[in-house]
SEDO-650116 format. One record per atom (N, C-alpha, C): residue in one letter; x, y, z. Coordinates in steps of 0.1 Angstrom, whole numbers, plus 5000, padded with zeros to 4 digits. Layout:
<pts>
aXYZ
...
</pts>
This chain:
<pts>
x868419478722
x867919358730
x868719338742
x867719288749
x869019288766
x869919148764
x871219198770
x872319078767
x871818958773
x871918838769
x871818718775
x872718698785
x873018658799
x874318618804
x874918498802
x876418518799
x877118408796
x877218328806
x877118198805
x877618108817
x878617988810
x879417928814
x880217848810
x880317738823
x880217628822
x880617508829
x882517438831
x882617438839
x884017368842
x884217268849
x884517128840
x884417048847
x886717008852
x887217028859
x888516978862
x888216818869
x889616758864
x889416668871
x891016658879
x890916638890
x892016618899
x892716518905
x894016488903
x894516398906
x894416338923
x893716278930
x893616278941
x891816268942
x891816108946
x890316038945
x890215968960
x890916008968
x890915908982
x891516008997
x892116078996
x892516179005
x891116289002
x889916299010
x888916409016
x889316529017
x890116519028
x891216649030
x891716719018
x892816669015
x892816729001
x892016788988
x891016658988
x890016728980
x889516808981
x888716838997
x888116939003
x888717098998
x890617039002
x890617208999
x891117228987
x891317158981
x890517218966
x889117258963
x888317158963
x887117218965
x886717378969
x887417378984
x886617548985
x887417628982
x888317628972
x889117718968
x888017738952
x887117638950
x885717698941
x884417748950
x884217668957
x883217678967
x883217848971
x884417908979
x884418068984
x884918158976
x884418128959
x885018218949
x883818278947
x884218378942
x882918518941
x881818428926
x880818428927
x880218438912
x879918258902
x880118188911
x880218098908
x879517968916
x878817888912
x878317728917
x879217628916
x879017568923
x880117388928
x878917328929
x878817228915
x877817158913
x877617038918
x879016958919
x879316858918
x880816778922
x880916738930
x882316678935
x882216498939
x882416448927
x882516328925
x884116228927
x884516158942
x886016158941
x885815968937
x886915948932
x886715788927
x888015738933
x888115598941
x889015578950
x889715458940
x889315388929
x890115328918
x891215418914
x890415518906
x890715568894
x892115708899
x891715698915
x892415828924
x892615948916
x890915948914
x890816088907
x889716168916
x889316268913
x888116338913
x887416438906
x886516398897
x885816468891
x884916608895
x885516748892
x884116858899
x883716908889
x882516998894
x881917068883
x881617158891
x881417278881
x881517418886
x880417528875
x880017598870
x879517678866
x879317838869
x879317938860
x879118048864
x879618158854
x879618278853
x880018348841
x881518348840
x881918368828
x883518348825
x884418388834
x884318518836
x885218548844
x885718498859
x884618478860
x884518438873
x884818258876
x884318218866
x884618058861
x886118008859
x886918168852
x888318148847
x889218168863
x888618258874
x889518308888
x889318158895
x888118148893
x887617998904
x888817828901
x888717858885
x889417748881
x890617778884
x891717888880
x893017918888
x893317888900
x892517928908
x892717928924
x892517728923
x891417658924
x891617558926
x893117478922
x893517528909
x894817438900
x896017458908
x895517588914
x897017638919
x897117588935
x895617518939
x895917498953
x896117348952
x895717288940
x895917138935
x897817128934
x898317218928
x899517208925
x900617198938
x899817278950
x900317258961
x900317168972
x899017088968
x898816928977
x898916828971
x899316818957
x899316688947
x900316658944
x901616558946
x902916548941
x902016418934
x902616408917
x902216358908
x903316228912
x904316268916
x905816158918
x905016048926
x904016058935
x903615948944
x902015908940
x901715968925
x900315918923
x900215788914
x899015718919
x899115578908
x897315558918
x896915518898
x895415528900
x894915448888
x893915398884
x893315338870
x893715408855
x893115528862
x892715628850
x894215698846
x894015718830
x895015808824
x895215878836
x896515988833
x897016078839
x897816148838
x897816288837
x899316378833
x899716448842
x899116518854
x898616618860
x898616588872
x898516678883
x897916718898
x896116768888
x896616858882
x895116868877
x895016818862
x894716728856
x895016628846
x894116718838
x893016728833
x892116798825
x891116908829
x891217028826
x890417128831
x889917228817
x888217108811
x887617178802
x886817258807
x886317368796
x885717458796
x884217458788
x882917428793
x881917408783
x880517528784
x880217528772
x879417658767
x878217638775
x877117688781
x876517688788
x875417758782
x875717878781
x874317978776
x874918158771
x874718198766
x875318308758
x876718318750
x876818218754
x878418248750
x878918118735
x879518098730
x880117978720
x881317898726
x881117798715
x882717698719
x883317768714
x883617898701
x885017878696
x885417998708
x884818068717
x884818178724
x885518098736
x884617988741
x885017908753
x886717878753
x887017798741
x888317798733
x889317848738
x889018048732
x889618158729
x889918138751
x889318128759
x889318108772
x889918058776
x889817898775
x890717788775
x892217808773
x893117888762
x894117918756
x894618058767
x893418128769
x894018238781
x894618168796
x893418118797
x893618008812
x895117938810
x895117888803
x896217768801
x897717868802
x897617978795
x898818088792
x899018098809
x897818148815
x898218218829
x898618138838
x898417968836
x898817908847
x900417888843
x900517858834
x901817848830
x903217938831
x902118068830
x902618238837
x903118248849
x901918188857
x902218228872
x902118138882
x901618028877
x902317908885
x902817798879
x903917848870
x904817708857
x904317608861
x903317558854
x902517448852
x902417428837
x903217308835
x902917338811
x901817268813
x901017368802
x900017288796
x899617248780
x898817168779
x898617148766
x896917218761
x896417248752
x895517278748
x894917208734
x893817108741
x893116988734
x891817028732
x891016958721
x889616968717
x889617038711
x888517178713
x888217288707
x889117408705
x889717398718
x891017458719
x892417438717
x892617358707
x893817248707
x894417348693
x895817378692
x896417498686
x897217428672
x897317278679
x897617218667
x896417078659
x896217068652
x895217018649
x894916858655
x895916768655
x896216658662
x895916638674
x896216788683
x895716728698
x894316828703
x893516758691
x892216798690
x891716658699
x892316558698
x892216438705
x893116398718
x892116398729
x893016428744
x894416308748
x894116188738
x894716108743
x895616098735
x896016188722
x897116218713
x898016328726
x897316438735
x897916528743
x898616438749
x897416328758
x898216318770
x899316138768
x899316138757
x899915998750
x901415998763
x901615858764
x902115768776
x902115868791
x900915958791
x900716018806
x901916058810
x901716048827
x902816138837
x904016088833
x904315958834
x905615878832
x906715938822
x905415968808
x906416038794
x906416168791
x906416218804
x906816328803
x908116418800
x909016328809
x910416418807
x910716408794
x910416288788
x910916278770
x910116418766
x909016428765
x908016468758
x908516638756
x908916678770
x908616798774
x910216838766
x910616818763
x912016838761
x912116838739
x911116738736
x910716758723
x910416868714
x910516898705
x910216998702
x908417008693
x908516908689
x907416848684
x905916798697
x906916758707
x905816678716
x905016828726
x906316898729
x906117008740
x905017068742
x904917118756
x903117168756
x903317278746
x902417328749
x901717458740
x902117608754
x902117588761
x902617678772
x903217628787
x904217698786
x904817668796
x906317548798
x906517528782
x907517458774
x908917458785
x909217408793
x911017398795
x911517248799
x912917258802
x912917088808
x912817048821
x912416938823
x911716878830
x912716888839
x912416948851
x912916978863
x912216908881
x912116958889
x911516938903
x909816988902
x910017148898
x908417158897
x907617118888
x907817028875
x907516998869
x907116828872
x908116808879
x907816668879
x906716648893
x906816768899
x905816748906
x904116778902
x904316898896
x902616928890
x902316798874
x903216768873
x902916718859
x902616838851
x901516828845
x900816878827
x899516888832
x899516988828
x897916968826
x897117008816
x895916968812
x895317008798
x894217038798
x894317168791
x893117268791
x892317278777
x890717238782
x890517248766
x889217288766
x888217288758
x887317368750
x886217198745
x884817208751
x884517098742
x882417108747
x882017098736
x880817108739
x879817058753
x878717068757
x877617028766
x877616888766
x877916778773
x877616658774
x875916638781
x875216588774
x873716568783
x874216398787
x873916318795
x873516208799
x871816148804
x871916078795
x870216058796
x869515908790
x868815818800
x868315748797
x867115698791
x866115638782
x865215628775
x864715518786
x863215568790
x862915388797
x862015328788
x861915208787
x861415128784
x860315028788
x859514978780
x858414878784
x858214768785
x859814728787
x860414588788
x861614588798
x861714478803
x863014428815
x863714358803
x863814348788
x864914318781
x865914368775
x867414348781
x868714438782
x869014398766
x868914288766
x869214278750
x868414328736
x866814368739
x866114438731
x866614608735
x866814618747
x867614768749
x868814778741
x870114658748
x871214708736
x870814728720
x870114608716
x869614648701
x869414778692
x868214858703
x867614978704
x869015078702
x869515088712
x871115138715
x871615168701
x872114988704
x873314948684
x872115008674
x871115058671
x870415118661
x870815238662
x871015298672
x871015478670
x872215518674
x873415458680
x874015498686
x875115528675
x876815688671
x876815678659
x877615568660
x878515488670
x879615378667
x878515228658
x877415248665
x876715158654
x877115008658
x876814908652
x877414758659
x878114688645
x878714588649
x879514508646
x878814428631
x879014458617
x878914378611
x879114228609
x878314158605
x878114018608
x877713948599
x878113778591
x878013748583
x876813608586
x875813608580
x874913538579
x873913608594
x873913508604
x873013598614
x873713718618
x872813828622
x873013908626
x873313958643
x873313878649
x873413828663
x874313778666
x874813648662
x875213508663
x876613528654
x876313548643
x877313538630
x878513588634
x879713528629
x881313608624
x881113748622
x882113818632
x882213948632
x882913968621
x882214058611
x883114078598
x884514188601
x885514138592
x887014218593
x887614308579
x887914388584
x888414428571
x890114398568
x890514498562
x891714468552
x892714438562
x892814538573
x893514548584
x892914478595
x892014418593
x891514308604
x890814388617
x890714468615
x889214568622
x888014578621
x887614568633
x886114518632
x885014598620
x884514558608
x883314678598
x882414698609
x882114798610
x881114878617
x880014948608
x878314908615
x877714938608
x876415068614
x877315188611
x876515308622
x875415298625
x875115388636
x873915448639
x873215558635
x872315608638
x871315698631
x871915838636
x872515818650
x872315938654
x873915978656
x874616098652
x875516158652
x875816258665
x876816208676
x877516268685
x877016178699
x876316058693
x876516008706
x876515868710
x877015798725
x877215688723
x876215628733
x875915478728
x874415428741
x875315298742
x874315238750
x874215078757
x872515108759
x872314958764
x871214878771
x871714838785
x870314858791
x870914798807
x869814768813
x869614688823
x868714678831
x868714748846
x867414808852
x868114938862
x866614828876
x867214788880
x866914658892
x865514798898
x866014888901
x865514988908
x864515008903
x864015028895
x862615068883
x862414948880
x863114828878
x862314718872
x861714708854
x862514788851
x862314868833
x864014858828
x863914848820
x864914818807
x865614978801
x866415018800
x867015148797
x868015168783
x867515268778
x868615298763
x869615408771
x870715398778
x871615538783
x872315578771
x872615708773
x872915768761
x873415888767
x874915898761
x875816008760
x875416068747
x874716248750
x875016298737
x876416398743
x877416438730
x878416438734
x878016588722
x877616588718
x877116748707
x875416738705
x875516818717
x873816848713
x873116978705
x874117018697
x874217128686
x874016998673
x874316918673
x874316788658
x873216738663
x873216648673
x871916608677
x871516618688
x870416738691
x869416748703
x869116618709
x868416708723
x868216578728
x866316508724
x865716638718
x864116598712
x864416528703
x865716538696
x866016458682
x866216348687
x867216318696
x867416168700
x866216078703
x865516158715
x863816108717
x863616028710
x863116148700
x862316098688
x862715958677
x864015928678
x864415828673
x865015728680
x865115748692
x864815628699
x863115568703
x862515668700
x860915598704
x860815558687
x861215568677
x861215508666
x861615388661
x863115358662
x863915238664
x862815138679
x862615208684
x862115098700
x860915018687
x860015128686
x858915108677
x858814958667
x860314968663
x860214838650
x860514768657
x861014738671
x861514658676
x859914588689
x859114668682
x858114598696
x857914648710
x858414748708
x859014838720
x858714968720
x858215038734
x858215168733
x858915218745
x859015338747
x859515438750
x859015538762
x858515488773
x857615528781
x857715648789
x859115678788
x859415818791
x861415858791
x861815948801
x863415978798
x863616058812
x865115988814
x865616028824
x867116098822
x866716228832
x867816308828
x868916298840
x870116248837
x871216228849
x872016368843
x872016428858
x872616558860
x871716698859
x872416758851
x871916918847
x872016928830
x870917028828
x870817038814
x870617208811
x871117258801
x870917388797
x869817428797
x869217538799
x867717578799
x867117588782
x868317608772
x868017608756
x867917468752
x868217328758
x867917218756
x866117168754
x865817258771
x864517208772
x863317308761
x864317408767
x863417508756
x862917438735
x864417448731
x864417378716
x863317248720
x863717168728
x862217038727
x860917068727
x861017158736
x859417258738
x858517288723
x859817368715
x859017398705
x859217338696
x860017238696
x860017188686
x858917048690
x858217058698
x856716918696
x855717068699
x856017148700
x854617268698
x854817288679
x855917288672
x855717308662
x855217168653
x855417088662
x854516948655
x853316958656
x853116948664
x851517038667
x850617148659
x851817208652
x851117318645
x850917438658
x851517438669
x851017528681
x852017708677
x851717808686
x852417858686
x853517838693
x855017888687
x856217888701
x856217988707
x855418108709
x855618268710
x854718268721
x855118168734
x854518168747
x855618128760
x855318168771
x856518228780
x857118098776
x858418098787
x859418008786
x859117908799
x858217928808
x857817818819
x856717688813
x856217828803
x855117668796
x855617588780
x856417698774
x857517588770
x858217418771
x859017488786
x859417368794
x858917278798
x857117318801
x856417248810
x855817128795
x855817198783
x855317088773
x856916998766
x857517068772
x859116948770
x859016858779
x858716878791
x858816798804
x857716708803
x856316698795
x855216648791
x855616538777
x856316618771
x856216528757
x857416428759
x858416468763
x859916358767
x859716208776
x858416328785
x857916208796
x858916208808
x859716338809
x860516398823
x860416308838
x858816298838
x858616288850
x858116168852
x858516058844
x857815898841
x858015828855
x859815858862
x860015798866
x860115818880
x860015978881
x860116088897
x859616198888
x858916268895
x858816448894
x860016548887
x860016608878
x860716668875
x860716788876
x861716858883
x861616998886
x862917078882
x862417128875
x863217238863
x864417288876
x863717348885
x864417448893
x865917378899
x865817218896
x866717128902
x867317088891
x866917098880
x868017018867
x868317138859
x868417268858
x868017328847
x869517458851
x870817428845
x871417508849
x871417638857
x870917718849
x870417868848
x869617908860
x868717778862
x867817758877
x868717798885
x869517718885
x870017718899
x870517818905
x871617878891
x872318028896
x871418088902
x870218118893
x869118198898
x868818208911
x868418068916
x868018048926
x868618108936
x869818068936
x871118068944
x871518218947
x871518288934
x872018448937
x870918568935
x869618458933
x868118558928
x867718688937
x868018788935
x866618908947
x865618878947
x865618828959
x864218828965
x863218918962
x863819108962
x863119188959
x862919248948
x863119198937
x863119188925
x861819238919
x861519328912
x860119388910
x859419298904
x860019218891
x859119138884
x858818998893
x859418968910
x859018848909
x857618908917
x857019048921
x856019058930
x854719038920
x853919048926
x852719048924
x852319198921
x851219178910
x850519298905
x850419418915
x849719338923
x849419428936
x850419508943
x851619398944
x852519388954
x854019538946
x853619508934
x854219598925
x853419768923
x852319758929
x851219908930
x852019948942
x851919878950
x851819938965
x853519978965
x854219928964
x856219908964
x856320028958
x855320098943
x855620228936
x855020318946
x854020318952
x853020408956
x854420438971
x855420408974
x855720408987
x856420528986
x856920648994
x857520738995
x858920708990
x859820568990
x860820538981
x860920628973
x861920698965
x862220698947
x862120588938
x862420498943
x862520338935
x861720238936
x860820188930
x860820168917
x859920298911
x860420388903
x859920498898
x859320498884
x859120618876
x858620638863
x859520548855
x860620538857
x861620448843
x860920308847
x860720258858
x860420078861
x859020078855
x857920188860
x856820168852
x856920188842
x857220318832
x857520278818
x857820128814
x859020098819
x859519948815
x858319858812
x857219838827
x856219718825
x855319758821
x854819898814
x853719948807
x853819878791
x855519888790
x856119858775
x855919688774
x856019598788
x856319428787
x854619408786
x853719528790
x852419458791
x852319468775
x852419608767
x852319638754
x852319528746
x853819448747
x854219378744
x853519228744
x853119218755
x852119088756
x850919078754
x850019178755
x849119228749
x848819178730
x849919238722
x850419198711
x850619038709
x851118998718
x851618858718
x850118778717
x849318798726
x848118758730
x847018728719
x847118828710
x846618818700
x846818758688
x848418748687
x849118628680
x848518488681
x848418498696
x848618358699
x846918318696
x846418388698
x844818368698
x844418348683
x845318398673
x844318418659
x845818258651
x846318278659
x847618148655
x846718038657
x845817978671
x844517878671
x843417858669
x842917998661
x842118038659
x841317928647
x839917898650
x839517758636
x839117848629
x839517768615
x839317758604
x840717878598
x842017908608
x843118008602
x844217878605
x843917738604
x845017678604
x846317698597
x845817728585
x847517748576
x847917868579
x847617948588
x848318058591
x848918068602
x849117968612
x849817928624
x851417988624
x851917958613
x853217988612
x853318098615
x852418198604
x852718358606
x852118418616
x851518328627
x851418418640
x852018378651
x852918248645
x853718208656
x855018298660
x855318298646
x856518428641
x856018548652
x855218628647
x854618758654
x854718728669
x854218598676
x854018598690
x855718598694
x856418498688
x857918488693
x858318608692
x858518738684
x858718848687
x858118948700
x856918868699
x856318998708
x857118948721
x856618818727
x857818708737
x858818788741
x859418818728
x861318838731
x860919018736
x860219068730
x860019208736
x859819218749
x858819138754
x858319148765
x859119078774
x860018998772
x861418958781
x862019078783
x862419138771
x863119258777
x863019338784
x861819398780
x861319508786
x860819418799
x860719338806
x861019268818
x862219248827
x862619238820
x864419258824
x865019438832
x864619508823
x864319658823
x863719698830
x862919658839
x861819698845
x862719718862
x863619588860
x864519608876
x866119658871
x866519678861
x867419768853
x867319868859
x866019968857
x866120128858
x866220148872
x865820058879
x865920048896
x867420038900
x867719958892
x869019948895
x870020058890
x869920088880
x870520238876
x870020378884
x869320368893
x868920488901
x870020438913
x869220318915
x870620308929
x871920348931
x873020308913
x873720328914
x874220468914
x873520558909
x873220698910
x873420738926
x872420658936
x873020728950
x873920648956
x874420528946
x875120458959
x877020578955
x876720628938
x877620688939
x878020798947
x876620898949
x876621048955
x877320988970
x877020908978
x877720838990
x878820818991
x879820828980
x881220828984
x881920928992
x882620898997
x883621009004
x883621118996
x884221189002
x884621358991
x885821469004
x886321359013
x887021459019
x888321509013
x888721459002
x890321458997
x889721528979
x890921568975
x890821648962
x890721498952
x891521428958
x891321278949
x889921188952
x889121198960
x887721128966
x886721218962
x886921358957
x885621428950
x886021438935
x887221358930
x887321318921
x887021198909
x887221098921
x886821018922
x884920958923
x884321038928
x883121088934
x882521128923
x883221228917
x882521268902
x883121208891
x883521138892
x883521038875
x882120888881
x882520908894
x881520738898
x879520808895
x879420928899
x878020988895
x878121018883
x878921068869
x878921088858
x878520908852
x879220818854
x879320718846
x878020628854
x877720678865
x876120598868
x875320698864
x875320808864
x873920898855
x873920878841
x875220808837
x875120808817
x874420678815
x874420608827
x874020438825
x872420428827
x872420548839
x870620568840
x869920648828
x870620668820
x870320768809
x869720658795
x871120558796
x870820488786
x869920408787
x869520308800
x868520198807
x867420258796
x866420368801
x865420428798
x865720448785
x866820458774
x866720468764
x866120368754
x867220228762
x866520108758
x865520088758
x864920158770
x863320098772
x862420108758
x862720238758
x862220328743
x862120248737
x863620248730
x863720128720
x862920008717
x862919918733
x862619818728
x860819778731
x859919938739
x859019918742
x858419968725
x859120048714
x858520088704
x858420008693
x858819898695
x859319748685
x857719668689
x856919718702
x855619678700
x855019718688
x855319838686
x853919908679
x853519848659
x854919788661
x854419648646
x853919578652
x854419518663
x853519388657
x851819408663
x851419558671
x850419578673
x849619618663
x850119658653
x849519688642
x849019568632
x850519538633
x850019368629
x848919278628
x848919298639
x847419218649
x846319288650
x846319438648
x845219528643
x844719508633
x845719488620
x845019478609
x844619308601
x845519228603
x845619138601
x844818988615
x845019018629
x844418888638
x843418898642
x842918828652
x841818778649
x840618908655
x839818918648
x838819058648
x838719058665
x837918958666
x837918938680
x838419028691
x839619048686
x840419058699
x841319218696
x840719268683
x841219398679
x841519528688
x840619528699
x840519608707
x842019568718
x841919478719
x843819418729
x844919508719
x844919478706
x846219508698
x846119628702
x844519748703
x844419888704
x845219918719
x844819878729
x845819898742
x846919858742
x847219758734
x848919718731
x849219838728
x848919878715
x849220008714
x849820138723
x848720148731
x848220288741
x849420258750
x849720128752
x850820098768
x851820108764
x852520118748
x853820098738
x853920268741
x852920348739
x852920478736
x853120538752
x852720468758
x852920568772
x854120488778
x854320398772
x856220328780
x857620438772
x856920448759
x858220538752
x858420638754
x857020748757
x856920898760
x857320878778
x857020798786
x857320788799
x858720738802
x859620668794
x860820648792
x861320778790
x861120848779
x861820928773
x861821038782
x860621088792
x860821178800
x862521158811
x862421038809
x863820968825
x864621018814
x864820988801
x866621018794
x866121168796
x865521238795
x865621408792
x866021418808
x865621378818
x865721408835
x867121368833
x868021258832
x868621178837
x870221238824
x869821298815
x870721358805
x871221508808
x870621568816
x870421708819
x871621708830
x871921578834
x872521638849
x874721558840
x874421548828
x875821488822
x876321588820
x878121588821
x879121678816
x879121658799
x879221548796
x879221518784
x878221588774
x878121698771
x876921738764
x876821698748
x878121668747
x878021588729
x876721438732
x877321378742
x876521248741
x875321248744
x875021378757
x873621428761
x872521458751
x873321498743
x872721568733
x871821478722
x872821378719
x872421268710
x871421158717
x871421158728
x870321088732
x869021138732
x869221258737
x868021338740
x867121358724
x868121388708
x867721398700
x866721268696
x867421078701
x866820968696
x865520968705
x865721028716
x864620958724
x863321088719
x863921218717
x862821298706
x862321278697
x863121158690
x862821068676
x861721008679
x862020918688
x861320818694
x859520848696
x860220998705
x858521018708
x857521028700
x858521098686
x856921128681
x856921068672
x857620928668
x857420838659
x856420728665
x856320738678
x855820648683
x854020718686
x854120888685
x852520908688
x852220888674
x852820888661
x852020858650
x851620668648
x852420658649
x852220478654
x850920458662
x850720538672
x849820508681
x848420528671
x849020618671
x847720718660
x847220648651
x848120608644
x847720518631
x846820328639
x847520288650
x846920178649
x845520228658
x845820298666
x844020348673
x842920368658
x843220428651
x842520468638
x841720298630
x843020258632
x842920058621
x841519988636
x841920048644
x841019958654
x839820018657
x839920098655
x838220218657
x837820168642
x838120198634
x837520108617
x837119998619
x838219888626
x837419708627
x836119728637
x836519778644
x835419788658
x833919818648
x834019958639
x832919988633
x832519888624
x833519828620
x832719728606
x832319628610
x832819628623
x832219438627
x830519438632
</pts>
């Protein structure tokens, strides 16, 4: 399967909410980092902080955050800061949040690296909180950063209190950068529920029902009445439904509608379709509905996706249909757009990068047409490997097609499940082998961009031939993959041959035929593309799987053309 790309979110927050200048050049010390978005630069002139946000794959996430801390460490004397907000730092907190391919406990593993290297190379101690917190206790930020900048010199000198890296006593550079704390902690969504009422107090209600702090037990009325106490004279609290996150009620002047806001703080415990759904429930007993939801900020593209299918699987629908019309029935069922238009390409993390670093010439974004004529051109590229690829994504969807068709098919209602199954497979195939299709393009390129190197020195035609060995082993494998994952059609075409809907028997048979001419037309590129390797152990073994390949894949063909020439006759 093709790798997902990891992305990770970084939000730092920096000491310094009122000097521009300063902010600024922190800022583009993320702003002119390779690989990476500046999402967000929020400075607060109370709290003399500033909040950024940043996004992009780890590596590049972990250089971006360095450079900023380290240019923070150089404009921020902590000795002359005073502001609302806690504080330990020039750069007070710099978490690390999971985004898309990747995990917290991975994000973590990151957080613990980062924190080592600042400490390494620009003695900065840090502590490591949340997810990434080494001792269990300062799993909670305000156990780390307990009596802030001020208690530091005690702290640091403790043996018990001391960071986690970067441990010594409290000197000049220390008293200047402060602490800073690096940590690891899930996706925060922020999102409001609107309402069919201008009542802030039927909103907080709504809220105190779901939210998990819950409200204040109370003796006789439940409004009005004595706040009940316990042993220790603390308020009993009587939860909410929903686990990881916190609300209020408010009234928003602007819309003239009544709002449930809601921090989900683990949208792994509870989704945000899940929250929905039980806020339009609680509203419900209360007389109240739920007229749509507003999303403040950015949201993961697996957020919208899980809501998608999960009100297509209320429906009894298939989920094994692209990922645009997915979204488009999240953005429909939530009620996205109640209060302005919603447009994925503007809230939807992943969008953006996209957007932002997308090729234009990208084979899969052209047109049918536009994709004949681009092959037909005297170019080499896009060649036999890119068409194999989308011979395999049509295969693929072809298959899917037929899922989806015998999944709504009347009177096969109880069998929705098992064709939803089948289309989500075919989906994920046809992603790939989409992905693949500008893959093999890209693996030819690198092939000439290597032959282009210099070669005047005994070291530069050495050099020269390891950079065309290690791009011809990569063009070798691309096309391997294709094989692979264009021959994972030929079940579920069979599938749908023998088992969906009659109808449409003849589709599963070209599924077929385009599975069979993506693997044998792949497999021709690894035999071209293997021929020209030093490595003949490895040449060898490819050429053997992709020989596998072939002719596992003409009896597959064989067998499902046969199952479809039989339905064809009997119908």
């Amino acid at each position: 399967m093709a790798k997902i790309k990891q992305l990770i979110e970084c939000v730092p927050n920096f000491s310094e909410g009122r000097d521009m200048n300063v902010i600024n050049q922190i800022t583009d010390e993320i702003r002119n980092s390779a690989g990476v978005r500046l999402l967000d630069v929020d400075p607060g002139e109370a709290t003399n902080r500033t909040v950024v946000t940043f996004v992009g794959e780890p590596d590049a996430v972990m250089e971006a955050a360095f450079r900023a801390v380290r240019k923070a460490s150089q404009l921020i004397d902590m000795r002359q800061h005073h502001g609302a907000h806690p504080r330990s730092g020039a750069t007070d907190v710099l978490p690390l949040v999971p985004v898309a391919g990747i995990t917290l406990e991975e994000c973590a593993e990151l957080a613990r690296k980062l924190a080592k290297r600042l400490a390494d190379e620009l003695e900065i101690p840090c502590y490591c909180y949340e997810a990434a917190a080494l001792k269990p206790e300062r799993k909670n930020l305000a156990v780390v950063r307990r009596g802030e900048y001020e208690a530091i010199p005690e702290r640091i000198n403790d043996p018990a209190e001391a960071p986690d890296f970067g441990a010594r006593p409290f000197d000049e550079g220390v008293a200047r950068t402060g602490c800073t704390n690096v940590g690891a902690r899930d996706f925060l969504i922020a999102v409001n529920y609107n309402l069919n009422t201008t009542s802030t107090r039927r909103a907080n209600a709504i809220a105190f029902d779901v939210r998990e702090k819950g409200r204040p037990a109370r003796e006789g009325n439940p409004i009005t009445g004595k706040v009940k106490l316990d042993e220790n004279g603390k308020k009993i609290m009587i939860p909410g439904t929903l686990k990881g996150t916190k609300g209020i009620g408010w009234y928003i002047e602007e819309y003239g509608i009544a709002q449930v806001s809601m921090n989900i703080t683990n949208i792994n415990v509870t989704p945000l379709h899940v929250a929905f759904d039980e806020v339009c429930r609680c509203a419900q007993n209360r007389g109240v509905r739920v007229t749509g939801t507003e999303i403040v900020g950015l949201v993961p593209e697996r957020t919208l996706l899980e809501a998608g299918r999960y009100f297509l699987e209320k429906q009894q629908r298939s989920t094994g249909i692209p990922k645009e019309d997915i979204i488009n029935i999240a953005i429909k069922s939530l009620g996205l757009s109640d209060l302005k238009p919603f447009n994925p390409r503007e809230k939807v993390i992943e969008y953006l990068l996209e957007d932002e670093n997308g090729d234009d010439k990208a084979l899969v974004k052209m047109t049918v047409k536009g994709f004949a004529e681009e092959t037909s051109r005297e170019s080499p590229a896009p060649g036999g490997g890119s068409v194999a690829a989308y011979m395999g994504a049509l295969g693929a969807a072809l298959g899917t097609m037929v899922a989806n068709l015998s999944s709504h098919k009347p009177g096969w209602d109880d069998r929705w499940e098992e064709f939803s199954r089948w289309a989500d497979k075919g989906q994920a195939l046809s992603d790939e082998l989409l992905v693949l299709v500008d893959e093999d393009t890209r693996a030819f390129n690198k092939i000439m961009e290597a032959f282009g190197l210099p070669k005047k020195t005994d070291e530069d035609k050495r050099l020269r031939s390891e950079a065309i060995q290690a791009a011809t082993l990569f063009a070798t494998q691309v096309p391997l993959q294709t094989m692979q994952a264009a021959f994972g059609a030929f079940e579920l075409c069979q599938a749908m041959a023998e088992h969906g809907n009659p109808n449409s028997v003849s589709d599963a048979g070209v599924g077929a035929l385009a599975a069979r001419a993506a693997v044998l037309g792949a497999g021709l590129n690894v035999k071209i593309n293997a021929a020209s390797l030093k490595d003949r152990e490895t040449a060898d073994k490819m050429i053997a799987e992709a020989e596998q390949l072939i002719a596992e894949a003409q009896k597959k063909e064989a067998e499902i053309i046969g199952i479809v020439e039989r339905k064809i006759n009997e119908a």
